[in-house]
Backbone as JSON Lines, residues from 0, in Angstrom:
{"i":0,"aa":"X","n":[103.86,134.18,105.02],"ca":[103.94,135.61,104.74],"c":[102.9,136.33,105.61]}
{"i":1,"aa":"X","n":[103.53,137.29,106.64],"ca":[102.45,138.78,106.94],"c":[101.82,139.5,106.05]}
{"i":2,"aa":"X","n":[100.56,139.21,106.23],"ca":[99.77,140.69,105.77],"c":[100.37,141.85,106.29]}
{"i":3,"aa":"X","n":[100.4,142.67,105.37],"ca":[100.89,144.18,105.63],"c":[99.87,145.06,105.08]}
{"i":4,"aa":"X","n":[99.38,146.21,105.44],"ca":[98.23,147.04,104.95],"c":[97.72,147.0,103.35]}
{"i":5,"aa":"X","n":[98.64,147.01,103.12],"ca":[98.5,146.48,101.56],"c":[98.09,145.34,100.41]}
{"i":6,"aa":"X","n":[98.61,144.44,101.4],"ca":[98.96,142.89,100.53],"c":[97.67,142.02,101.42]}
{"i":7,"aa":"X","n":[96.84,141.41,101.14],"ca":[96.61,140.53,101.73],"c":[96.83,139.24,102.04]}
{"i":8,"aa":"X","n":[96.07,138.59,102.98],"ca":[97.17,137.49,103.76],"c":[96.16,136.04,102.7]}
{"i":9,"aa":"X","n":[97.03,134.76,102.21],"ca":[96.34,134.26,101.08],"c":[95.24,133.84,101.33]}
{"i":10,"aa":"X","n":[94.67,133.33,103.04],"ca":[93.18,133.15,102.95],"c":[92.24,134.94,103.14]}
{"i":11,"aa":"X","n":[92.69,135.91,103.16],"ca":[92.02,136.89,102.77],"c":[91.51,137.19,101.54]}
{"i":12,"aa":"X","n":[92.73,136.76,100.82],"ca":[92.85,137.44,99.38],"c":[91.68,136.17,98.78]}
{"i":13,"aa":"X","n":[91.61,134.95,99.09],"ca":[90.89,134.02,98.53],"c":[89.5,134.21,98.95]}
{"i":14,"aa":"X","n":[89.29,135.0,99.95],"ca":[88.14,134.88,100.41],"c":[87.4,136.92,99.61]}
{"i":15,"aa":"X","n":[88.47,137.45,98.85],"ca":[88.23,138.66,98.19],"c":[88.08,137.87,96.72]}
{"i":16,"aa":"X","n":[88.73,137.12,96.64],"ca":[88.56,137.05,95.42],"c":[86.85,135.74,95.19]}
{"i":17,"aa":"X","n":[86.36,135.22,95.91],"ca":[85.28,134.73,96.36],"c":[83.86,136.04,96.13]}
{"i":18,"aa":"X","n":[84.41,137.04,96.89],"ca":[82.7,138.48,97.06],"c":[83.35,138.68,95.93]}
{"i":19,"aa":"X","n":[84.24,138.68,94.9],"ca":[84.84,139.6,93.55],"c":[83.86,139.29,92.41]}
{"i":20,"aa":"X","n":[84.08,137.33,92.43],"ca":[83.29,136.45,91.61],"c":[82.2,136.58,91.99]}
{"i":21,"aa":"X","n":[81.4,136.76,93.2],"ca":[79.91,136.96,93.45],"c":[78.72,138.43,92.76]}
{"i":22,"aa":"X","n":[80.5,139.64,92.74],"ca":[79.93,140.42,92.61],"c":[79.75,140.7,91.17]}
{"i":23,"aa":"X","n":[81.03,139.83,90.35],"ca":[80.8,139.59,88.73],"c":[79.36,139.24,88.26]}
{"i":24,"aa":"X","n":[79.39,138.52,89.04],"ca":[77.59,137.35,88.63],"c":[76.84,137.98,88.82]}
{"i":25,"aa":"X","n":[76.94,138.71,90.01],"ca":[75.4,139.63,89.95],"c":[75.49,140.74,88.75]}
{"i":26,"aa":"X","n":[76.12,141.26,88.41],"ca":[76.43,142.16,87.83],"c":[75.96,142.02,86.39]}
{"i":27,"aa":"X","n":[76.37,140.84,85.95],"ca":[76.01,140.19,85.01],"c":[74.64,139.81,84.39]}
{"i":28,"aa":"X","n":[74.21,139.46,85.96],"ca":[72.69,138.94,85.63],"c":[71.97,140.07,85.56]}
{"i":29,"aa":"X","n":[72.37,141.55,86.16],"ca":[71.95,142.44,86.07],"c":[72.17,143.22,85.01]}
{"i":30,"aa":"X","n":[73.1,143.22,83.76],"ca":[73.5,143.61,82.72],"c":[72.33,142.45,81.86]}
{"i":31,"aa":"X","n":[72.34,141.67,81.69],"ca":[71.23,140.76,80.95],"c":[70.05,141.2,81.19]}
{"i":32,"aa":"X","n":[69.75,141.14,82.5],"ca":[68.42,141.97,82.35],"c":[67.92,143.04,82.16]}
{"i":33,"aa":"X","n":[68.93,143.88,82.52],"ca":[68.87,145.58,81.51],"c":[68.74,145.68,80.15]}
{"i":34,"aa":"X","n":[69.36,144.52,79.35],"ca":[69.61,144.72,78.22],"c":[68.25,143.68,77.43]}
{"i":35,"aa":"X","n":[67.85,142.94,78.34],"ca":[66.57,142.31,78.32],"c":[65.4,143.69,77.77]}
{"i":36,"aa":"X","n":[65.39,144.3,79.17],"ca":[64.13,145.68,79.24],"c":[64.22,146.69,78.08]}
{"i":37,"aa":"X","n":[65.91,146.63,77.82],"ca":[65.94,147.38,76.74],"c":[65.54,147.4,75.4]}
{"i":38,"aa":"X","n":[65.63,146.11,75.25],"ca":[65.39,145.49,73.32],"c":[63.62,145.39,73.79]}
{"i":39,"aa":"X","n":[62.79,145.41,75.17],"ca":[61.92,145.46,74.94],"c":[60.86,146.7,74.87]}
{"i":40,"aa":"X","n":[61.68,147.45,75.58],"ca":[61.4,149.45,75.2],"c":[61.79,149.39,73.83]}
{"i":41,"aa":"X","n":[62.52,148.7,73.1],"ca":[62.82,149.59,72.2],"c":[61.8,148.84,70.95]}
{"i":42,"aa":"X","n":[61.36,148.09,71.26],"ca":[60.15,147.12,70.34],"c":[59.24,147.93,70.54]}
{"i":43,"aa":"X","n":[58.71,148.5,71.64],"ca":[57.39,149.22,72.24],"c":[57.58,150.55,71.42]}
{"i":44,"aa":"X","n":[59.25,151.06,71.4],"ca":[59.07,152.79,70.76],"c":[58.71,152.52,69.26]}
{"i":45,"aa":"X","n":[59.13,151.47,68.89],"ca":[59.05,150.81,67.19],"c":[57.79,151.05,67.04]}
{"i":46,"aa":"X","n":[56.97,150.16,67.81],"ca":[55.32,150.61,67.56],"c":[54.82,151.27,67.66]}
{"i":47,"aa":"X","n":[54.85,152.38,68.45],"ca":[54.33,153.33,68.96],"c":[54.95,154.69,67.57]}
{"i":48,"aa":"X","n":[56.24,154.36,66.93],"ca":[56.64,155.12,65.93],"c":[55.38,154.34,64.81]}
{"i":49,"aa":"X","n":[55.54,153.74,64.14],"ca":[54.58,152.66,63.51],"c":[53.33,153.8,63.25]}
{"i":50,"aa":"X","n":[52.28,153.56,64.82],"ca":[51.07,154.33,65.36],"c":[51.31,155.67,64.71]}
{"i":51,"aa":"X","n":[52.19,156.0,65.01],"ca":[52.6,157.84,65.21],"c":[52.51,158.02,63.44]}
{"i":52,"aa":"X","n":[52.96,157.6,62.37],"ca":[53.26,157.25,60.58],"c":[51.99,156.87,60.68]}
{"i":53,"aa":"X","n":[50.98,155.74,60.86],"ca":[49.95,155.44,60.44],"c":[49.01,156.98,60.99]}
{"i":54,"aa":"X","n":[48.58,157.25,62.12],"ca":[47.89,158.58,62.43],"c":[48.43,159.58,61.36]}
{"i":55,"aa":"X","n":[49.77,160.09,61.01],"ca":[50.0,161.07,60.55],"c":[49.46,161.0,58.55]}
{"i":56,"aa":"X","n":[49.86,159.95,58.41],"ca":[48.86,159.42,57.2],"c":[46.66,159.75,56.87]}
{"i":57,"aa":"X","n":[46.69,159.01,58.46],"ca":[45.23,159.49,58.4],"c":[44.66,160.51,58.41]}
{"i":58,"aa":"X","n":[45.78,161.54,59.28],"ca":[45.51,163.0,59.63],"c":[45.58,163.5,57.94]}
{"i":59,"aa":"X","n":[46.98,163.39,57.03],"ca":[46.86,164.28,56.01],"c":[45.76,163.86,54.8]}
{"i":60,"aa":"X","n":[45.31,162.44,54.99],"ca":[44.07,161.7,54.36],"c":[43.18,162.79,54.69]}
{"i":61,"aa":"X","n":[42.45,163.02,55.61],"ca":[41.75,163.32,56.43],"c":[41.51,164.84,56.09]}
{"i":62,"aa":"X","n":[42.47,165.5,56.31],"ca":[43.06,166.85,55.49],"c":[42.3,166.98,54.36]}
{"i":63,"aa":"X","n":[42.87,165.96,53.47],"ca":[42.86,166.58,52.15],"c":[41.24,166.2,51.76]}
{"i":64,"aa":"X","n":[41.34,165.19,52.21],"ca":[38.85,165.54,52.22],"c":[38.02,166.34,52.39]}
{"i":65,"aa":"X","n":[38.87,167.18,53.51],"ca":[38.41,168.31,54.41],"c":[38.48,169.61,53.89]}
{"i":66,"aa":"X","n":[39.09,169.84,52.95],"ca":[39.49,171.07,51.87],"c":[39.04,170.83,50.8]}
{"i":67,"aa":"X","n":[38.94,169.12,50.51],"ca":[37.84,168.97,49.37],"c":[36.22,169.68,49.04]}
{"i":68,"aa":"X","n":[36.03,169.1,50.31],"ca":[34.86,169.66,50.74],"c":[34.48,170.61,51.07]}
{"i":69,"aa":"X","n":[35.4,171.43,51.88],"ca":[35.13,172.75,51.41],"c":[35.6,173.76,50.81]}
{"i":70,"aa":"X","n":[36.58,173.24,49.5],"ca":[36.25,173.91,48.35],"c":[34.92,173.58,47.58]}
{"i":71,"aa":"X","n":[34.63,172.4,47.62],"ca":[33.1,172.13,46.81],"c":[32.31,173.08,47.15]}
{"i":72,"aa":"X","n":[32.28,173.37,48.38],"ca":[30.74,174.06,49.43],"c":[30.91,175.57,48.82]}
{"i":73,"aa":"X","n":[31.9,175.95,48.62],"ca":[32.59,177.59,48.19],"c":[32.03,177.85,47.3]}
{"i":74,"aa":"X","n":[32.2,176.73,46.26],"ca":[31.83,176.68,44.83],"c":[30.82,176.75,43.99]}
């Protein structure tokens, strides 16, 4: 069979379907490792939320001492 603009000729097409599978794999290994970086950003925002609840705790702790005290001083 001729290749015609369209069709390729069967050692073409074998040798497309060869960079097809190469380009699966990379693709792949590159989807794993995205999804690698991701679950590990998203551990890092976990803590950093964590930080953000523990500060906001200390802050209204912190607060409410601070009005303690100076309502006492008023008084």
């Amino acid at each position: 069979m001729t290749a015609t603009a369209e069709t390729p000729t069967s050692s073409e097409a074998q040798s497309l379907l060869v960079m097809v599978e190469r380009l699966r794999v990379k693709l792949v290994r590159e989807r794993a490792g995205l999804a690698r970086q991701l679950r590990e950003l998203s551990h890092r925002v976990e803590g950093i939320d964590r930080q953000l609840d523990d500060l906001t705790v200390s802050a209204e702790w912190l607060a409410a001492i601070a009005s303690q005290s100076t309502d006492e001083l008023s008084a």
